[in-house]
N, C-alpha and C positions, 0 to 999 in steps of 0.2 A: 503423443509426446512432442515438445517443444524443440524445433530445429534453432540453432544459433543465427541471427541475423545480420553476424556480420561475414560473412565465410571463414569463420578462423573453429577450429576441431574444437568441442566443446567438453567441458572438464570434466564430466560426469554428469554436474548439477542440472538436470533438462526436466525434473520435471514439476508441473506449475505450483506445485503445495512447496516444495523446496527452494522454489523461486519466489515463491511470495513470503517466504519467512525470512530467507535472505535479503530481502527489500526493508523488512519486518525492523531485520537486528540493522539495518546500517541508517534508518530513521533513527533507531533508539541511539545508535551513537551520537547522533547532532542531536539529542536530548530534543527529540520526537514526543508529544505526548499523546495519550488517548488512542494506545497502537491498537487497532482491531483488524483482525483479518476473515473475511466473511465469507462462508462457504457456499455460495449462491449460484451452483451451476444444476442444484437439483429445481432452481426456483426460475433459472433462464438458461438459456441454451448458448448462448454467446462467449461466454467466458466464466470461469470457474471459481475464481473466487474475486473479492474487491480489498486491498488493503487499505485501510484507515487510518491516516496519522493529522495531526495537528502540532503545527509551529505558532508561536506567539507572536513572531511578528513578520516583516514580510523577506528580512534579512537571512531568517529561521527558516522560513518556507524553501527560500532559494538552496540555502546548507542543507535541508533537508534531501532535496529533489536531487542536486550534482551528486551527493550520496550517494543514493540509492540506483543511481544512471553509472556510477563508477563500478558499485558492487557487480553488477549484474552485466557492464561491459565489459569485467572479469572473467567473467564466465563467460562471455562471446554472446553476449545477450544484448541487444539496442531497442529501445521502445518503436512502435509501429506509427507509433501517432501520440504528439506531446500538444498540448492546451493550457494555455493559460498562464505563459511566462512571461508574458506582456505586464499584467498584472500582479501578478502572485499573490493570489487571494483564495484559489484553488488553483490548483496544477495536477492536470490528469495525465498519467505515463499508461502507454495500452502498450502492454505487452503480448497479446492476443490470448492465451489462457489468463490472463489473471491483468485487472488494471490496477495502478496504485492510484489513491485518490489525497494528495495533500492538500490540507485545509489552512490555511489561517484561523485562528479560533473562533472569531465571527463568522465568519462562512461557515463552521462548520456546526453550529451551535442555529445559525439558520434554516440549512440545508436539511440536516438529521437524517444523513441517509442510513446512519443505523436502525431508524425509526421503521423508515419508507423499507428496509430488508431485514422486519426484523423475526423473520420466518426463518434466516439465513443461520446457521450452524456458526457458533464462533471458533478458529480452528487456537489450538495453545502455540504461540510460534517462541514459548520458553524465557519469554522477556520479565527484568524484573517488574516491581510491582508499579514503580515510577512511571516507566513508560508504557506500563500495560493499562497503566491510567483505573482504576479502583472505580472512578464516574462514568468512564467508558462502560467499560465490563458490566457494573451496577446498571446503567440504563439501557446497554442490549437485553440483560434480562428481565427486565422489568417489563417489555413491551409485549 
């Protein structure tokens, strides 16, 4: 179970499925698209699951990331390790059970890491269909 990393009592919310969908919903609030959350801890041993979102531009990417870094330092939650804010073209937040991975849509349309995990269990984190992305989901299954 996920210990909080900032020293402050943690709300309940600790553990990494319930953390990564909370990640999940506060992407889709900054109109996040292509949200996947990928259950990839039967497939590596490192971390548990990887979420997936995509912002259209690089303004989008940045609202997307302070998000989901606000939600989750609610919870007493600070990422272990951030990549890629220089740029914002991907931006990696490692939360140690679960990393988020936001994309720019280029990047992520390159990358295809749903492709490269696509063994990995899609988890429902109850989001509507907009940001659960209908091409997303279509082309996890498809692989």
């Amino acid at each position: 179970m996920m210990e909080p990393t900032d020293g402050k009592e943690p709300s309940g919310v600790t553990e990494p499925t319930t953390l990564a969908i909370l990640a999940a919903r506060a992407a889709a609030e900054k109109q996040g698209r292509d949200i996947l959350i990928l259950d990839v801890g039967a497939l590596i041993s490192i971390v548990d699951h990887f979420v997936l979102v995509s912002g259209a531009t690089d303004r989008q990417v940045k609202a997307i990331v302070d998000a989901i870094e606000d939600a989750l330092r609610s919870e007493g939650f600070r990422p272990l390790r951030r990549e890629g804010e220089n740029a914002l073209r991907w931006v990696l937040l490692d939360y140690g059970d679960f990393v988020v991975h936001v994309f720019h849509a280029e990047e992520r349309a390159y990358y295809e890491l749903e492709r490269l995990w696509k063994d990995a269990p899609i988890i429902d984190a109850g989001l509507d269909d907009e940001s659960s992305a209908p091409d997303a989901a279509a082309n996890a299954s498809q692989r």
